[in-house]
C-alpha positions in Angstrom: 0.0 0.0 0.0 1.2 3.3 -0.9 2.6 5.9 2.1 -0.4 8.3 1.0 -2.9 5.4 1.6 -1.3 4.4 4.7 -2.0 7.9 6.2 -5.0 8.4 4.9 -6.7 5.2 7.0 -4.5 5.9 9.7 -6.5 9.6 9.3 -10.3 7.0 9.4 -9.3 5.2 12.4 -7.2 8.3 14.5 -8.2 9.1 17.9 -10.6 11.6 19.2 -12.5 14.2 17.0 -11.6 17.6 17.6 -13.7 18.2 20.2 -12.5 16.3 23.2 -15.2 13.6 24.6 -16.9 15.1 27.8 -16.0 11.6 29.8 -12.3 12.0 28.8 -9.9 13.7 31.5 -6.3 14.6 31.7 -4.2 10.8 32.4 -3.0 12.5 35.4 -6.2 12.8 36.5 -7.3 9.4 36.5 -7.0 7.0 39.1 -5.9 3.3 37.8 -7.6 1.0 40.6 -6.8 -2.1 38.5 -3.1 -3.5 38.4 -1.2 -5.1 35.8 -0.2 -4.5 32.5 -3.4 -4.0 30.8 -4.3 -2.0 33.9 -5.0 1.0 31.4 -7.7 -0.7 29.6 -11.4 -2.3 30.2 -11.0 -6.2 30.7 -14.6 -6.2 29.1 -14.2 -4.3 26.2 -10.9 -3.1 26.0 -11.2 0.9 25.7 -9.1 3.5 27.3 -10.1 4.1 31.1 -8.6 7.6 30.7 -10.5 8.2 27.9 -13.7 6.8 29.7 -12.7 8.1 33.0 -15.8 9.6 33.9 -18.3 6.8 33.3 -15.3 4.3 34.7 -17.1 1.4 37.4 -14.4 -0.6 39.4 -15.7 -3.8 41.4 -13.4 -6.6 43.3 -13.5 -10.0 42.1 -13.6 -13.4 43.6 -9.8 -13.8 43.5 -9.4 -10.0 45.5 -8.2 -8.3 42.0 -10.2 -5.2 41.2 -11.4 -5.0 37.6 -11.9 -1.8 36.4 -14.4 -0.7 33.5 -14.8 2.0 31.3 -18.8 2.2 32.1 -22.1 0.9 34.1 -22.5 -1.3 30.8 -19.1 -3.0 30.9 -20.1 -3.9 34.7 -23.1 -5.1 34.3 -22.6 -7.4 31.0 -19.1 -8.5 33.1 -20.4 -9.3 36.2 -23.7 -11.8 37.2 -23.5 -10.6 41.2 -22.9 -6.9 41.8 -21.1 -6.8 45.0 -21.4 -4.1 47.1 -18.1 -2.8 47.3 -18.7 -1.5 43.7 -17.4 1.7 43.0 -17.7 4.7 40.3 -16.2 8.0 39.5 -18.3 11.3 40.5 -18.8 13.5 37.6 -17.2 16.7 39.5 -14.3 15.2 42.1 -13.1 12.6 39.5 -12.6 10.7 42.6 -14.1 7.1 43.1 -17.3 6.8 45.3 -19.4 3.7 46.7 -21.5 3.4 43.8 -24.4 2.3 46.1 -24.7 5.9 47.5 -24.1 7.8 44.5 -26.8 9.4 42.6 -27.1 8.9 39.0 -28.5 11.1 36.1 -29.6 9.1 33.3 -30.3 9.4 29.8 -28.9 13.3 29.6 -28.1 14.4 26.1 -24.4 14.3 26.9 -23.5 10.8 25.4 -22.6 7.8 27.1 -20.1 5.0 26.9 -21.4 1.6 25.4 -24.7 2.8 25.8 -27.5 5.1 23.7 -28.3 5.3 27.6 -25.9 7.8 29.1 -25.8 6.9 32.2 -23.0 9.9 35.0 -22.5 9.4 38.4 -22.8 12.5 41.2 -21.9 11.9 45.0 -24.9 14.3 46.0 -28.1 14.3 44.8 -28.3 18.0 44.4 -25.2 17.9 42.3 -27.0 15.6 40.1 -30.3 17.7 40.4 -28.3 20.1 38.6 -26.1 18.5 35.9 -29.8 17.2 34.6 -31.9 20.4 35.1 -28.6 21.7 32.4 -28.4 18.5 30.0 -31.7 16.5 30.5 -32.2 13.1 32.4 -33.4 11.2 35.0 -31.9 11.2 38.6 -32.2 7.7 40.1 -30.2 5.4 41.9 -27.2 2.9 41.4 -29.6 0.3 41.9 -31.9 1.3 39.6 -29.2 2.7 37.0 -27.3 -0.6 36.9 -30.3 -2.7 36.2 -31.4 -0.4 33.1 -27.5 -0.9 32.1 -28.5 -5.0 32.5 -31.7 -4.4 30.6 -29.6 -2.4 27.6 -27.3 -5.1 27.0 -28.7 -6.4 24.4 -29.8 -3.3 22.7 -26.8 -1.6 23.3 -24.3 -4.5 22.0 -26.3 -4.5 18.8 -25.2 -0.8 18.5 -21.7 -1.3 19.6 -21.2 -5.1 17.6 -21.8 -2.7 14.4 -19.0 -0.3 15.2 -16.7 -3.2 16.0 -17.6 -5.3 12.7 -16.2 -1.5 10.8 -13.5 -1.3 13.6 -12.1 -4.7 12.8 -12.5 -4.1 8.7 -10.3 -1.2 9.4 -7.9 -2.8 11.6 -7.5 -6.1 9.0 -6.4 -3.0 6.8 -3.7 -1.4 9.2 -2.6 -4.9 10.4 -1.5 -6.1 7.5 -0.6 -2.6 5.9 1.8 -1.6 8.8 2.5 -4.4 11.7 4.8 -6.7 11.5 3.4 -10.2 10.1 5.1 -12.6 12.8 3.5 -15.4 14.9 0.7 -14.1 17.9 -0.2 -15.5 21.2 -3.9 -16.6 21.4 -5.4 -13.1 22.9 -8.5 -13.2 25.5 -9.7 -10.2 25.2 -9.2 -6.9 23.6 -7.1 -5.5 26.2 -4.8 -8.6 26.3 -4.4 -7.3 22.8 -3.4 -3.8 22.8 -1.1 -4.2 26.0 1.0 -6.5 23.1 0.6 -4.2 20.6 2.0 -1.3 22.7 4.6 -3.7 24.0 6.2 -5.4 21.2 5.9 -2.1 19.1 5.0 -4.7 15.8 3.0 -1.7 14.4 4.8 1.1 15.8 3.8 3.8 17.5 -0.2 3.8 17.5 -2.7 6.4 18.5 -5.1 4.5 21.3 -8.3 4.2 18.8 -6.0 2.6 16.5 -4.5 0.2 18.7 -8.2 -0.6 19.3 -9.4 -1.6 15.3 -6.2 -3.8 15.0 -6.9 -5.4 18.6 -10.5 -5.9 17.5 -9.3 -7.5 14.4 -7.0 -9.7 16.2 -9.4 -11.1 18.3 -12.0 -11.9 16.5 -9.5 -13.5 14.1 -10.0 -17.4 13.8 -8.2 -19.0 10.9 -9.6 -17.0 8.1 -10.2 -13.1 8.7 -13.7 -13.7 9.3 -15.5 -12.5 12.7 -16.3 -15.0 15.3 -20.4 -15.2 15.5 -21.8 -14.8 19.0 -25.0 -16.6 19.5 -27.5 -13.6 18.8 -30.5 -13.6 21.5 -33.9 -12.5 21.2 -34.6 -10.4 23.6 -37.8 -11.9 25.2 -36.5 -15.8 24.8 -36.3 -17.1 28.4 -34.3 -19.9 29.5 -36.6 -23.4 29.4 -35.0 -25.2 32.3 -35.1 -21.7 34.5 -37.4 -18.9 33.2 -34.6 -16.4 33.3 -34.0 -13.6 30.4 -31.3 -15.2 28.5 -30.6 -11.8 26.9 -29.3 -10.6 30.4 -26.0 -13.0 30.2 -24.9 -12.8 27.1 -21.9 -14.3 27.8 -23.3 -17.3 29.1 -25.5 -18.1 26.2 -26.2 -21.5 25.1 -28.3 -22.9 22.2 -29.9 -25.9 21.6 -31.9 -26.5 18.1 -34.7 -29.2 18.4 -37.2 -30.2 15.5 -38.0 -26.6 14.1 -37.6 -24.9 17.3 -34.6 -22.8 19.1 -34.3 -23.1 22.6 -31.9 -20.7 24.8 -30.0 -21.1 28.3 -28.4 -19.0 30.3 -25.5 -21.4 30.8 -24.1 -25.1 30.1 -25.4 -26.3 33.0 -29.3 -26.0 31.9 -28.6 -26.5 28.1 -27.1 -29.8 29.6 -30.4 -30.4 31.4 -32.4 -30.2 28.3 -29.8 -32.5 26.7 -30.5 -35.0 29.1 -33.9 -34.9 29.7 -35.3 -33.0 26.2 -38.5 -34.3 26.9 -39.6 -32.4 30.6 -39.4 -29.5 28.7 -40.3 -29.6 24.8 -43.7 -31.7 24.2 -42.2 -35.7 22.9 -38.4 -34.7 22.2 -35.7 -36.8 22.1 -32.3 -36.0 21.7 -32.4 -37.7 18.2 -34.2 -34.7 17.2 -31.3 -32.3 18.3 -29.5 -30.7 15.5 -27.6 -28.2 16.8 -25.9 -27.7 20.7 -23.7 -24.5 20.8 -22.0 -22.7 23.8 -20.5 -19.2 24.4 -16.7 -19.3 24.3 -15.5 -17.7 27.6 -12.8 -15.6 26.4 -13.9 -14.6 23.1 -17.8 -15.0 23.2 -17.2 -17.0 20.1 -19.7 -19.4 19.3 -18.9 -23.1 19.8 -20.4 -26.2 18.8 -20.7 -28.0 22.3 -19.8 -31.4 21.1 -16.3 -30.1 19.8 -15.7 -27.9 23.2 -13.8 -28.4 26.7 -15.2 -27.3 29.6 -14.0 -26.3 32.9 -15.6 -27.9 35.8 -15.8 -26.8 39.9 -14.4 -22.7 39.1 -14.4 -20.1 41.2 -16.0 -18.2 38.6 -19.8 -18.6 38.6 -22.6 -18.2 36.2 -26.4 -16.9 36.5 -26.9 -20.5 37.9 -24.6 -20.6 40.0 -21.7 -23.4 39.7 -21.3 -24.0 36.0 -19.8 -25.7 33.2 -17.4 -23.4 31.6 -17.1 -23.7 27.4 -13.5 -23.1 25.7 -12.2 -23.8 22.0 -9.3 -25.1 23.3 -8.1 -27.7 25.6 -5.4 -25.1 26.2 -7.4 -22.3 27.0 -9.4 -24.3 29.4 -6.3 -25.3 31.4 -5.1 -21.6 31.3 -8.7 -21.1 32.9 -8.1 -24.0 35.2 -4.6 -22.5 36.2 -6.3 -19.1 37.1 -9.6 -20.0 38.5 -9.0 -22.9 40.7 -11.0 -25.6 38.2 -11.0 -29.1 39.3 -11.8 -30.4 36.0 -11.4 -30.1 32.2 -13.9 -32.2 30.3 -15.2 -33.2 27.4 -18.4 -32.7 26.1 -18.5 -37.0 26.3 -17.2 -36.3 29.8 -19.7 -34.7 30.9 -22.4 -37.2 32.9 -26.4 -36.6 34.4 -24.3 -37.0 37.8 -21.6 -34.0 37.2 -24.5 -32.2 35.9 -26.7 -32.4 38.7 -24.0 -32.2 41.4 -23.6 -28.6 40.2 -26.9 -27.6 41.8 
């Protein structure tokens, strides 16, 4: 590709507009609560927590790490159990605050991050009273703000899986136009990416935005330079085996395809269920008539076809249900999982027994 080409997409995919984004702040201003070296970026989605700052969430995790996200909706779609020690960035001190006692203006016309819902966070409510009497919005609670975040998800990823699929078109174009073409590690996550990027310097010296379309790219790579599909949702469909909204856990999301019906789960453990016992809950079915079982990957929300996945069994890490069985690609990414999460067990989808399924209750 031609230098003047080069520049010019560099110029498509280059950082902020000329106005600076109203969450962004100084990066002396932010406060890091997460360690590490991908410590600048959302483990969820990987975007810059300066460049986020104030709409950034931080919450501890089961192992005592704190993850820190660039928004309510990145801590909602990353998190079943919001604990109470969640906290968020006030709008005015740019310090963190319990999120529990702050008071949130929603849906104000100054935008948001991962959501159409903007969703700013005030550590008084007459502080918040004002920034929506100015920009618009409803004052409400964290309680109430975080379960419109949960109730967004799926709206809101439609939105943002659009400007991914022309992020990672772009970043294809940049990868192979500028980086160095030598062999990858398997990346979890978009942050696992950029922190190599950065690192190794293979494409130089990136603006941040940048860094995100050839991280995108990179992780939805898989063999060809196609996307990996996510199973898709409707919002309404409810879990057979529970009666929960499937749509909620996205990242959990398993399929089962029966006769000329699609049924989905909120996790392996009650698409297993079904497997077992198809017929307690679809009229006469037999697993004969199953055509199609397919789980979410857990690193790259790729979907899987469950008889060609490993699982990790007896985590630390818990789904919607509770204990679960945890779907990977790779035998090797389910042992990194094991390493880091205190698994007992990697199986097999053949592994997998009535008996391991319904010890997990």
């Amino acid at each position: 590709m031609k230098i003047l080409e080069i520049a010019l997409l560099l110029t498509l995919v280059s950082g902020f507009s000329q106005a600076k984004m109203f969450q962004s702040v100084a990066p002396e201003k932010a406060e890091l609560l997460q360690v590490g070296k991908s410590k600048l970026y959302c483990p969820n989605c990987g975007m810059n927590l300066v460049k986020f700052y104030k709409t950034s969430h931080a919450m501890k995790q089961p192992d005592g790490s704190t993850h820190q996200y660039c928004s309510i909706h990145c801590l909602a779609e990353a998190n079943d159990e919001i604990t109470g020690d969640t906290r968020v960035v006030d709008v005015n001190s740019l310090k963190f605050i319990t999120a529990y006692y702050a008071h949130y203006v929603v849906g104000s016309k100054i935008k948001g991050t991962m959501t159409m819902n903007s969703k700013y966070a005030f550590k008084t409510e007459a502080e918040a009273n004002a920034f929506a009497k100015e920009n618009g919005g409803k004052v409400m609670s964290f309680a109430e703000a975080v379960q419109l975040a949960a109730d967004d998800i799926y709206a809101d990823n439609k939105m943002v899986e659009k400007k991914r699929a022309m992020a990672a078109t772009k970043g294809q174009k940049m990868y192979e136009s500028i980086c160095k073409q030598e062999a990858l590690p398997a990346f979890h996550s978009i942050a696992d990416a950029k922190t190599h990027l950065a690192d190794s310097g293979i494409c130089g010296s990136l603006k941040d935005k940048q860094y995100q379309a050839i991280s995108i790219y990179l992780t939805r790579k898989n063999g060809s330079n196609t996307a990996m599909a996510q199973i898709k949702v409707p919002k309404d469909a409810k879990c057979p085996v529970c009666g929960m909204f499937v749509s909620k856990y996205p990242k959990w999301a398993a399929q089962v395809n029966i006769d000329a019906y699609t049924h989905y789960f909120d996790g392996v453990k009650d698409m297993m269920k079904f497997y077992f016992f198809p017929d307690a809950y679809h009229r006469d079915a037999t697993q004969s008539m199953i055509t199609d079982l397919l789980v979410t990957d857990y690193y790259t929300l790729e979907t899987l076809k469950a008889r060609d996945a490993w699982f990790a069994l007896g985590s630390n890490v818990h789904g919607p249900m509770g204990n679960e069985l945890i779907p990977f690609k790779t035998k090797k990414d389910a042992e990194t999982f094991k390493n880091e999460h205190a698994a007992k067990k990697i199986l097999s989808f053949d592994d997998i027994t009535v008996s391991i399924v319904k010890a997990l209750d």
